[in-house]
DOPA-260054 format. One record per residue (C-alpha): residue number from 1; residue in three letters; chain; x, y, z. Coordinates in steps of 0.02 Angstrom, whole numbers, plus 50000, padded with zeros to 5 digits. Layout:
BEGIN
ATOM  resi  resn  chain      X      Y      Z
ATOM   NUM   ala      A      X      Y      Z
...
end
This chain:
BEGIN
ATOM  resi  resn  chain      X      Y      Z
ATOM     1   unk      A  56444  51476  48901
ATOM     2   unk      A  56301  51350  48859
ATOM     3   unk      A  56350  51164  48872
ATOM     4   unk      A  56232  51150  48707
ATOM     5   unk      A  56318  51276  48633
ATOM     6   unk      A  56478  51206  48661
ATOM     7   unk      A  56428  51014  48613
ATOM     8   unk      A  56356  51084  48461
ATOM     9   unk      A  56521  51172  48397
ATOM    10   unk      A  56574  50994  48380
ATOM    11   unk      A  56429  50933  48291
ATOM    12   unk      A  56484  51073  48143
ATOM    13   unk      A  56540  50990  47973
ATOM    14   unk      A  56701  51033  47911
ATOM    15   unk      A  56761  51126  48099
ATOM    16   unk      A  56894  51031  48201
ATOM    17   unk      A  56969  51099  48374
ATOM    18   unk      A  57067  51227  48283
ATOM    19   unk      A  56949  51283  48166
ATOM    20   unk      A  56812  51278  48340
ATOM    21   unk      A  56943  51383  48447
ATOM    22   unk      A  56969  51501  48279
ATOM    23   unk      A  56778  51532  48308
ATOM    24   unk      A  56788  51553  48496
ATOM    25   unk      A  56912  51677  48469
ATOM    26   unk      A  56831  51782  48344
ATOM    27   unk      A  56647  51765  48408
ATOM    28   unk      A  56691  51759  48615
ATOM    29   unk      A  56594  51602  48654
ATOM    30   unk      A  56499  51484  48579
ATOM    31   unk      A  56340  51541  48607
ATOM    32   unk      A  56404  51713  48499
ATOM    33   unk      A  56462  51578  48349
ATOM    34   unk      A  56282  51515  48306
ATOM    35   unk      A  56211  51693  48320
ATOM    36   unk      A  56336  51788  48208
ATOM    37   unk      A  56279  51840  48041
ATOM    38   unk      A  56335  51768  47881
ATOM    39   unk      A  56448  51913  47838
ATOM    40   unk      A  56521  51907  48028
ATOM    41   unk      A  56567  51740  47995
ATOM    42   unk      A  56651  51740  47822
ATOM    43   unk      A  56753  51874  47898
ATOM    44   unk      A  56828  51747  47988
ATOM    45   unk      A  57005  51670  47958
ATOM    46   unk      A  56988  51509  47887
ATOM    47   unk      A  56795  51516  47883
ATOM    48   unk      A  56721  51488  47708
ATOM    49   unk      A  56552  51484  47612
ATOM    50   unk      A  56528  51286  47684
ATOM    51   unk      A  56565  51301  47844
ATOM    52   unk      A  56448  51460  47878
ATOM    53   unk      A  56316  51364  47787
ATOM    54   unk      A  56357  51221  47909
ATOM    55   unk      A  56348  51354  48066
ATOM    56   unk      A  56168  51436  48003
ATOM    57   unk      A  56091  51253  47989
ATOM    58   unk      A  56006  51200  48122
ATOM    59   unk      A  56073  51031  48120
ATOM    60   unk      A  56215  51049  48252
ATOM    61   unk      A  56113  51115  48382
ATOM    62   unk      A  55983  51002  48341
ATOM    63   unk      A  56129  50856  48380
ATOM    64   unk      A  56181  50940  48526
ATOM    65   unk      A  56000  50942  48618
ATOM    66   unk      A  55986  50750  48585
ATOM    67   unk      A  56173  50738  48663
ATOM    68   unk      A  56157  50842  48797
ATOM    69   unk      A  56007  50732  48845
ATOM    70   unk      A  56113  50580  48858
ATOM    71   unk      A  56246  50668  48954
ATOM    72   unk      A  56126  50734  49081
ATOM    73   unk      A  56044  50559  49083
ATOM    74   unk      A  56186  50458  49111
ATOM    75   unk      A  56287  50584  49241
ATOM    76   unk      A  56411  50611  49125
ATOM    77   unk      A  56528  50782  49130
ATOM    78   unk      A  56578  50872  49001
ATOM    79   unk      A  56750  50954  49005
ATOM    80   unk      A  56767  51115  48889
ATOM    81   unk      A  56953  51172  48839
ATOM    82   unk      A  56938  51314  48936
ATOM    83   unk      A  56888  51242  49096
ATOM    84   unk      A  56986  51215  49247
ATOM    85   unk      A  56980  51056  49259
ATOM    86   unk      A  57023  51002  49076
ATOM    87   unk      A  57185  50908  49071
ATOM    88   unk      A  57306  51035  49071
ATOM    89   unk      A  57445  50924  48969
ATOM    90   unk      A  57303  50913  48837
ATOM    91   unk      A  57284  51098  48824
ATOM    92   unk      A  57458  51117  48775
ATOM    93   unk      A  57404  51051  48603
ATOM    94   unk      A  57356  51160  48478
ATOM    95   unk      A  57239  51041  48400
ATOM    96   unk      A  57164  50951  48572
ATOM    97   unk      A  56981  50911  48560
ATOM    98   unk      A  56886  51055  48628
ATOM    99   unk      A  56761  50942  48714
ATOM   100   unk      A  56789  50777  48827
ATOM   101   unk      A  56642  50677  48903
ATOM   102   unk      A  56719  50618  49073
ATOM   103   unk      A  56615  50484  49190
ATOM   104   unk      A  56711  50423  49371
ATOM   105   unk      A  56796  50513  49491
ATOM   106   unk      A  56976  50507  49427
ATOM   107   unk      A  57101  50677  49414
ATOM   108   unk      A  57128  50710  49244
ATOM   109   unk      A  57282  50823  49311
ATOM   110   unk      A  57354  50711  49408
ATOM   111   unk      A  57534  50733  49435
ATOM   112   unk      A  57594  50561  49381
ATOM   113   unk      A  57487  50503  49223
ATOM   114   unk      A  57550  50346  49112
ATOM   115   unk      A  57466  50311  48937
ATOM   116   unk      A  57484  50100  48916
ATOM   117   unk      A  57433  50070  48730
ATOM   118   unk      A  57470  49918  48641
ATOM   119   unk      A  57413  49783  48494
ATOM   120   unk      A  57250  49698  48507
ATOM   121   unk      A  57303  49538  48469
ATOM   122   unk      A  57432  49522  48624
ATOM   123   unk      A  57535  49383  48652
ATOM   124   unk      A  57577  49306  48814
ATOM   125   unk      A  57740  49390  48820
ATOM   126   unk      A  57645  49562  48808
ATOM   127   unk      A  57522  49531  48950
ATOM   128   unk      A  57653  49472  49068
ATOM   129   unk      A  57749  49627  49025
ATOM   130   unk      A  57594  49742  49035
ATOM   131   unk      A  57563  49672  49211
ATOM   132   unk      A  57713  49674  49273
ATOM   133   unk      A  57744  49864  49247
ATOM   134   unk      A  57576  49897  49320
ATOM   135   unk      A  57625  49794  49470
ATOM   136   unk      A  57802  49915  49456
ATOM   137   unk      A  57692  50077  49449
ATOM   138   unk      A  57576  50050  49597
ATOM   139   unk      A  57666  50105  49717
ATOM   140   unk      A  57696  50260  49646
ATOM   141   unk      A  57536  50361  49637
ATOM   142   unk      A  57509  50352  49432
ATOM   143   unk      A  57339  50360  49360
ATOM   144   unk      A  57354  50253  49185
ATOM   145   unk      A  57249  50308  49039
ATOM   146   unk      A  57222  50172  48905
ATOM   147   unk      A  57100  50132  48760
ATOM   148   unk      A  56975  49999  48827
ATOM   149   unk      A  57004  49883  48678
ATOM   150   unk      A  57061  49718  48653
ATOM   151   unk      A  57227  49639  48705
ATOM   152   unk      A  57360  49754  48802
ATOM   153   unk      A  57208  49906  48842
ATOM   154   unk      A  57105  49809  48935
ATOM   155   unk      A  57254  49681  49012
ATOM   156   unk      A  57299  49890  49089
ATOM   157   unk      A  57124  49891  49151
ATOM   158   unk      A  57127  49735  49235
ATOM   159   unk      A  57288  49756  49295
ATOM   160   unk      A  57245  49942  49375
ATOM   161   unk      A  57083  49856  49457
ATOM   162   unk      A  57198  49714  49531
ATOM   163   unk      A  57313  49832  49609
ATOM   164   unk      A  57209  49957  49644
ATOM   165   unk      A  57277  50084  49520
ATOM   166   unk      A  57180  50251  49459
ATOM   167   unk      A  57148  50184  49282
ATOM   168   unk      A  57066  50300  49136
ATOM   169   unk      A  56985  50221  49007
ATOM   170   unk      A  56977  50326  48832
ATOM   171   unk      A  56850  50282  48715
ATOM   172   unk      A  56840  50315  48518
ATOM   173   unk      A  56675  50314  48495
ATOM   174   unk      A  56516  50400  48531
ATOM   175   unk      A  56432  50395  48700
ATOM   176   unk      A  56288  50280  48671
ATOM   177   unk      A  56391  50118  48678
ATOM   178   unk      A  56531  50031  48710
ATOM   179   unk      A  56655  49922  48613
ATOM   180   unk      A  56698  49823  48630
ATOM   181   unk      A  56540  49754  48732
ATOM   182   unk      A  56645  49627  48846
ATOM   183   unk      A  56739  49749  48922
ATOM   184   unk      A  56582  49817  48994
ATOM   185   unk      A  56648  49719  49155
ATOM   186   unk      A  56772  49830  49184
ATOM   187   unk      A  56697  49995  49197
ATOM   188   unk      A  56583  50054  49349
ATOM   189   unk      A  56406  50108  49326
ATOM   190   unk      A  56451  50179  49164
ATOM   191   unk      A  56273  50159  49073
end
């Protein structure tokens, strides 16, 4: 399957992951979704007047080229539901993202994976604690996944870094840039 193909099938209005793996199902790849016909499509559970309209326009692939550019620009992999080496705990979701943009060298299926997610405005207390349970967990193989945001996220970060733990930083926002900006520190090479 195309890696355009498959970025664009996220750049369609009104589809989510179900609605996208619907589609997969149906059409057999993603490359067979933006060449069915109109009729094809409508046959489709799920699949209305809007959403085909949204499929025929150009737009999404038009997205996709402009994304895939960046990606292939900036090293960055993209992991498709289907492939081996999404996160397998992820695909147990019915609703997971089809698509993740992965950068770094860090096992997404690793067999020990923590999620450390906390307020942005973190007190004293809360860093102490965060970095004392990293200092717990290093000894122990984890990888930690956290947002890279203010306050407990990035005090996981740091923490990781300091103790030399696998650390995962999940962003929720688009590719281009990075928020918050100061925590640019933390990550290596990313842009």
């Amino acid at each position: 399957m195309s890696t355009l193909h498959k970025i664009a099938l996220t750049f369609i209005k009104s589809i989510g992951p179900v609605n996208a793996k619907n589609l997969l199902a149906y059409c057999g790849s993603a490359e067979a979704v933006f060449s069915a016909s109109k009729k094809q499509l409508l046959q489709i559970p799920g699949i209305g007047e809007k959403t085909v309209e949204a499929i025929l326009n150009t737009d999404a692939l038009k997205r996709a080229e402009e994304e895939l550019k960046f990606v292939e620009k900036h090293n960055i992999e993209v992991l498709f539901f289907s492939d081996d080496n999404y996160p397998k705990r992820l695909k147990n979701c019915f609703d997971s993202p089809i698509l993740l943009y992965f950068k770094g060298e860090a096992d997404l299926n690793h067999k020990r994976i923590i999620s450390i997610v906390g307020t942005r405005n973190a007190t004293e207390y809360g860093r102490n604690l965060c970095k004392q349970l990293c200092l717990v967990l290093a000894p122990y193989n984890v990888l930690i996944v956290s947002g890279l945001a203010y306050g407990i996220d990035v005090t996981a970060h740091k923490e990781c870094i300091a103790n030399d733990i696998t650390t995962v930083g999940v962003l929720g926002h688009g590719l281009d840039r990075l928020y918050p900006q100061v925590h640019k520190q933390f990550l290596k090479k990313w842009f």
